[in-house]
C-alpha positions in Angstrom: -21.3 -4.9 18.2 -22.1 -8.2 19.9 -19.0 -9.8 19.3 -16.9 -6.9 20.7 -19.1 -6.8 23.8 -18.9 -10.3 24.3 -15.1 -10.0 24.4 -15.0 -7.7 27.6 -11.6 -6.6 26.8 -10.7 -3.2 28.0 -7.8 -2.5 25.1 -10.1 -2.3 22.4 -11.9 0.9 21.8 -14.3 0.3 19.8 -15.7 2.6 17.4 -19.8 1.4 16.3 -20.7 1.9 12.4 -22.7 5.2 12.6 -26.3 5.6 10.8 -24.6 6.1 7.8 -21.9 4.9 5.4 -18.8 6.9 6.0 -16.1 6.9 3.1 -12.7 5.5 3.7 -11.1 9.0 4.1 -13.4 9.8 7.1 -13.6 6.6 8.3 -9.7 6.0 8.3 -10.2 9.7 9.9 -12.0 8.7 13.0 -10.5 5.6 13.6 -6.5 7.6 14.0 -8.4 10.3 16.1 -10.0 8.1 18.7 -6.2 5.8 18.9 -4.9 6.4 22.6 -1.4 5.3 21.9 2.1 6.9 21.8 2.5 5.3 17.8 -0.4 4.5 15.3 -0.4 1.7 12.1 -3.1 1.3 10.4 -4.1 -2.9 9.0 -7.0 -4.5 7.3 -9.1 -7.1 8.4 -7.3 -9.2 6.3 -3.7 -8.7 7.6 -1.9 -9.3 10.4 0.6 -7.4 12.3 3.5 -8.8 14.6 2.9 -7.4 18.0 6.3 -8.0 18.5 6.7 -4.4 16.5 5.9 -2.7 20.2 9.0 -3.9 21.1 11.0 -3.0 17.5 9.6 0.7 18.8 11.0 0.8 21.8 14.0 -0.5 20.8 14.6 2.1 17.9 13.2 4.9 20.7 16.0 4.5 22.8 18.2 4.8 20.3 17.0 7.5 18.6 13.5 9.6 20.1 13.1 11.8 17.1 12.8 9.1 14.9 9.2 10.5 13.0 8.6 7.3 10.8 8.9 3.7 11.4 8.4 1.3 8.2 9.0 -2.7 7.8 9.1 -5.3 5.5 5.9 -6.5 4.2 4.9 -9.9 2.9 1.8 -10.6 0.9 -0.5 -13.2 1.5 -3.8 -14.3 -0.4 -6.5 -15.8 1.8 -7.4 -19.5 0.2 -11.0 -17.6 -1.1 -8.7 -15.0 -3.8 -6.7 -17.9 -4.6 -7.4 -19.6 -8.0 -4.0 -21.4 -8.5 -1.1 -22.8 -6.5 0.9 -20.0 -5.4 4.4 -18.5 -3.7 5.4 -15.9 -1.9 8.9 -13.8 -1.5 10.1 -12.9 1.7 13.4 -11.2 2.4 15.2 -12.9 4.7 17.5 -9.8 5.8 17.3 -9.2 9.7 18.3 -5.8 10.5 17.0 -2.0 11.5 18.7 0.5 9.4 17.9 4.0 8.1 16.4 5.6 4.7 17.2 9.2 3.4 14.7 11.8 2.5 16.0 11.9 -0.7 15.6 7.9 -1.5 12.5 7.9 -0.3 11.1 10.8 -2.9 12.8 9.0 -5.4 10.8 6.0 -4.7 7.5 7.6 -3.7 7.3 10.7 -6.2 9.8 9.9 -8.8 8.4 6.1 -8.6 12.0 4.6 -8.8 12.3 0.7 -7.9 7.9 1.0 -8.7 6.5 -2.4 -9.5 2.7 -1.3 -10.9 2.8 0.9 -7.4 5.8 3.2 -5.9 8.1 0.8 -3.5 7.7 3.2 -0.3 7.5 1.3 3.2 6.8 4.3 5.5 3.2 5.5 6.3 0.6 4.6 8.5 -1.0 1.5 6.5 1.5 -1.7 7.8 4.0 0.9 9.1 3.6 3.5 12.3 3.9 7.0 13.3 4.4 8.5 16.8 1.9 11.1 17.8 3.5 13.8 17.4 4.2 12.8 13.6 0.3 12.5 13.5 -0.6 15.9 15.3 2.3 17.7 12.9 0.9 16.6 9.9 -2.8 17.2 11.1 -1.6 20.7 11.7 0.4 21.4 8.2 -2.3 19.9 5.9 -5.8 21.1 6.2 -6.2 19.8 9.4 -6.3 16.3 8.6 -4.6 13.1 8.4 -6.2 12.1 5.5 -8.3 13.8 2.6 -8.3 11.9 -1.1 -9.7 8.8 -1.4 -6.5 6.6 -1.9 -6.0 7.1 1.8 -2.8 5.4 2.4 -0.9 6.7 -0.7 -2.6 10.4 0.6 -0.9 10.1 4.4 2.6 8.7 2.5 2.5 11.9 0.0 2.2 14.1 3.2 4.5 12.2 5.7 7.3 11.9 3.2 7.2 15.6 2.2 7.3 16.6 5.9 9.3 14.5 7.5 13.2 13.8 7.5 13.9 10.9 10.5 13.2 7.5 9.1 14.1 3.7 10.9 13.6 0.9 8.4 13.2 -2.9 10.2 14.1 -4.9 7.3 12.9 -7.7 8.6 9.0 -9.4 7.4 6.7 -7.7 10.7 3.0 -7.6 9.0 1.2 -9.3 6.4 -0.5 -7.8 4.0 -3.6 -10.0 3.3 -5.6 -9.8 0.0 -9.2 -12.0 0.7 -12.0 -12.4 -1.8 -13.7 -9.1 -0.8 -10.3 -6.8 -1.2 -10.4 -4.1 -3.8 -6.9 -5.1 -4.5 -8.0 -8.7 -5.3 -9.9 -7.2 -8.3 -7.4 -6.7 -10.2 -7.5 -8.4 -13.5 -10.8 -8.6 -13.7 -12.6 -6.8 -15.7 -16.4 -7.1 -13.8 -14.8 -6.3 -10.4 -12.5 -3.7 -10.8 -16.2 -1.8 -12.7 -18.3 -2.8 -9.7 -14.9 -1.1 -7.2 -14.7 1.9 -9.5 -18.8 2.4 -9.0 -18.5 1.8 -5.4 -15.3 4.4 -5.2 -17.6 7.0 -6.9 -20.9 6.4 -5.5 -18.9 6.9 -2.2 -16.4 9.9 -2.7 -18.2 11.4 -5.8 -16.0 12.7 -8.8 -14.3 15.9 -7.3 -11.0 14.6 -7.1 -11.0 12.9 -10.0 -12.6 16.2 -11.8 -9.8 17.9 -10.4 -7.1 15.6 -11.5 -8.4 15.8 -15.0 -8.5 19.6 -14.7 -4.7 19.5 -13.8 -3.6 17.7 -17.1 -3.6 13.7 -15.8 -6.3 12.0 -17.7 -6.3 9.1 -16.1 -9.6 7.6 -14.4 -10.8 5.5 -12.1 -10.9 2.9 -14.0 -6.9 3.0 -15.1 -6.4 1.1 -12.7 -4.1 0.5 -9.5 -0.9 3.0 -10.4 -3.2 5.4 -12.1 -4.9 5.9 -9.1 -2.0 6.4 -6.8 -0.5 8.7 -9.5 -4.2 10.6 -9.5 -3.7 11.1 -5.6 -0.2 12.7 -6.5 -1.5 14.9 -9.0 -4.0 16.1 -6.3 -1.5 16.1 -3.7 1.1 18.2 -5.5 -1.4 20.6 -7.0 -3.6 20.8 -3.1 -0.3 22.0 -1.9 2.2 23.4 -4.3 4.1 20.6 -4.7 6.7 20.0 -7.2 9.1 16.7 -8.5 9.9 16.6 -11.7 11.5 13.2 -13.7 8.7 10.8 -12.4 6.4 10.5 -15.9 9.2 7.6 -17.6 8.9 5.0 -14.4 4.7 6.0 -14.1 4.4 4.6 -17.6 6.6 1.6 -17.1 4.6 0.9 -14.0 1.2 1.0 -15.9 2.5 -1.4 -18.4 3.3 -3.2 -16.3 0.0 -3.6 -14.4 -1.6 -4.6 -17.7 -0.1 -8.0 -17.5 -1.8 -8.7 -14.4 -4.9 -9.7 -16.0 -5.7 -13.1 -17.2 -8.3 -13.3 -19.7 -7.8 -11.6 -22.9 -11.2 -9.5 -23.8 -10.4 -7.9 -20.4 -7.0 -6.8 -21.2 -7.9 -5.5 -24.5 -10.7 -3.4 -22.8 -8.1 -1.7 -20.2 -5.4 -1.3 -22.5 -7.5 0.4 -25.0 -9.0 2.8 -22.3 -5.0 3.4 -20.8 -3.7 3.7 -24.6 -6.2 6.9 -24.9 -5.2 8.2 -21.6 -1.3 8.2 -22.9 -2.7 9.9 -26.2 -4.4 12.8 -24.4 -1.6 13.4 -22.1 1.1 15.8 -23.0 -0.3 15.2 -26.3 0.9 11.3 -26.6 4.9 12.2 -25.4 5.2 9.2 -23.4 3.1 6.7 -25.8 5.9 5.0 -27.2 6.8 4.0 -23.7 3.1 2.4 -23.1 3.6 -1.7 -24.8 1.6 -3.6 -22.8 2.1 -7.4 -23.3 -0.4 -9.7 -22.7 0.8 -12.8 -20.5 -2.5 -14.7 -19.3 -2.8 -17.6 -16.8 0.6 -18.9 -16.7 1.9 -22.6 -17.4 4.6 -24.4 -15.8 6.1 -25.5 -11.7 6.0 -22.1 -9.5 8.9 -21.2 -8.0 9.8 -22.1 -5.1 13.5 -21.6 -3.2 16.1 -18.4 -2.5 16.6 -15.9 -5.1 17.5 -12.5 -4.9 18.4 -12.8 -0.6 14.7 -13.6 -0.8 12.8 -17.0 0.3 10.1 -17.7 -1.8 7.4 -20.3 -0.5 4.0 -21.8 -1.0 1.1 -19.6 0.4 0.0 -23.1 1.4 3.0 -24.5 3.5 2.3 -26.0 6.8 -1.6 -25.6 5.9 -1.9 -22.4 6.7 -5.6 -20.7 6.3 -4.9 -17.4 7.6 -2.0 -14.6 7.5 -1.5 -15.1 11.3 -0.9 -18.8 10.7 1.4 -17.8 7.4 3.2 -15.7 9.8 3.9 -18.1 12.3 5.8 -20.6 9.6 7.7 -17.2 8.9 8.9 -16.7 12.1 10.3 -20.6 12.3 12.4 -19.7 9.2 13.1 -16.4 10.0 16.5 -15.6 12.1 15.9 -14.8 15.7 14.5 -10.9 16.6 17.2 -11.2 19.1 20.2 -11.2 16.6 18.7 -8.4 14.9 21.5 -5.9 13.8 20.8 -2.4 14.7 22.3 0.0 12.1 20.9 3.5 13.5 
């Protein structure tokens, strides 16, 4: 409170921690409501997002003022505290606005095409922006609200993608996404604090959701991990509103597989693959089992990569000392080509 009155600085409107905890959902809920501005993104305290994108906006406006979504590259960025080891990070080096389809974008986000251990989907409100009228659209179809399940960013994605038809892409690095010491996504991997996140998740939202999710023939819990979560929140989504795409269940199971070699030590990957391996045994009465064969890789050996592969530049987290994901950015930005050479494919 102090801090934000001693700034004096009439943008921010600040919104004081009430007299008691609020979950994410409602707190994420508040925060969208009490925005003033014409379009809304949503970051963490441990990102950063180019204000430069107010001027990506307007540009893409006055080429096209239906346009509902607007998404970016993203690049990720671990704060020196969640960092253990040297590391790099990709960024694509492409510098152009350019559209997606409807139909690539449920491919990606329900049918979890192109998924890492998480659907590849760049449009939503978390580091990427709506207009208002998106927002008060969506309000309107679902419930009333913006968001509702816990995984609130995956939630608002499920609903904008299934409503919405116009979408700009600046593929182009315009946020980071920053993972500190305290982030739930830093847990992964590690076995004590991905139980302390999962009690915190349930002391906070209870077990409804997840009751309902089990109800509906997904038995994966909390405690599966990053894509069983965001596949939970599909469940939810699709049975909340009579939702239906089919062919997604081959690239879910590559993607938890492929979350299992995130973590490091072995006890704790033995524990989370045994609890996943029962999960793919109860569903659907084991179909997709076969496809589960998690591999155990551990802290790896070896240089880290560093140089251009793949149209993407990959550098150390460390270069030109930088602390924080502003000062990350700024190195980005003296690599990066110029915003004004940026090629407008719309």
């Amino acid at each position: 409170d102090g801090f934000v009155a001693a700034l004096g600085d009439a943008r921010i409107h600040y919104l004081p921690s009430p007299d008691r905890p609020l979950s994410m959902a409602d707190n994420w809920e508040r925060t969208v409501r009490a925005a003033a501005g014409d379009w809304v993104t949503v970051i963490g305290d441990d990102d950063y997002v180019d204000p430069d994108i107010a001027d990506r906006i307007m540009e893409i406006e006055s080429r096209d003022d239906a346009v509902e979504a607007i998404g970016w590259n993203r690049v990720p960025f671990q704060w020196s505290s969640a960092r253990s080891e040297e590391k790099s990070t990709p960024f694509s080096l492409a510098n152009r606005i350019m559209r997606h389809t409807k139909d690539q974008l449920e491919r990606r986000l329900f049918g979890w095409a192109t998924a890492t251990y998480m659907p590849q989907c760049p449009y939503g409100i978390y580091h990427g922006t709506v207009p208002r009228r998106t927002l008060d659209r969506i309000a309107s179809t679902f419930s009333g609200r913006f968001f509702e399940h816990p995984t609130v960013d995956y939630d608002f994605m499920h609903k904008l993608v299934s409503s919405s038809d116009n979408y700009a892409y600046i593929n182009r690095p315009m946020s980071i996404l920053g993972v500190a010491s305290s982030s739930n996504s830093a847990a992964v991997g590690d076995s004590a604090r991905v139980k302390r996140a999962v009690d915190a998740h349930r002391q906070e939202n209870g077990d409804a959701f997840e009751q309902a999710t089990l109800a509906a023939g997904f038995p994966f819990r909390a405690e599966s991990g990053v894509a069983g979560n965001i596949m939970a929140a599909q469940v939810w989504f699709k049975q909340r509103y009579g939702c239906t795409y089919d062919g997604w269940q081959e690239n879910f199971a590559r993607a938890v597989t492929l979350e299992c070699s995130l973590w490091k030590e072995r006890d704790g990957f033995e524990h989370h693959v045994a609890g996943i391996d029962a999960a793919f045994r109860e569903w659907e009465d084991g179909r997709y089992l076969p496809l589960f064969r998690p591999r155990f890789v551990g802290h790896l050996d070896g240089p880290t990569f560093w140089g251009v592969h793949d149209n993407h530049l990959y550098v150390n987290q460390d270069v030109a000392g930088s602390q924080t994901p502003r000062a990350f950015y700024r190195v980005l930005q003296d690599i990066l080509p110029a915003l004004r050479d940026m090629e407008v494919l719309l």
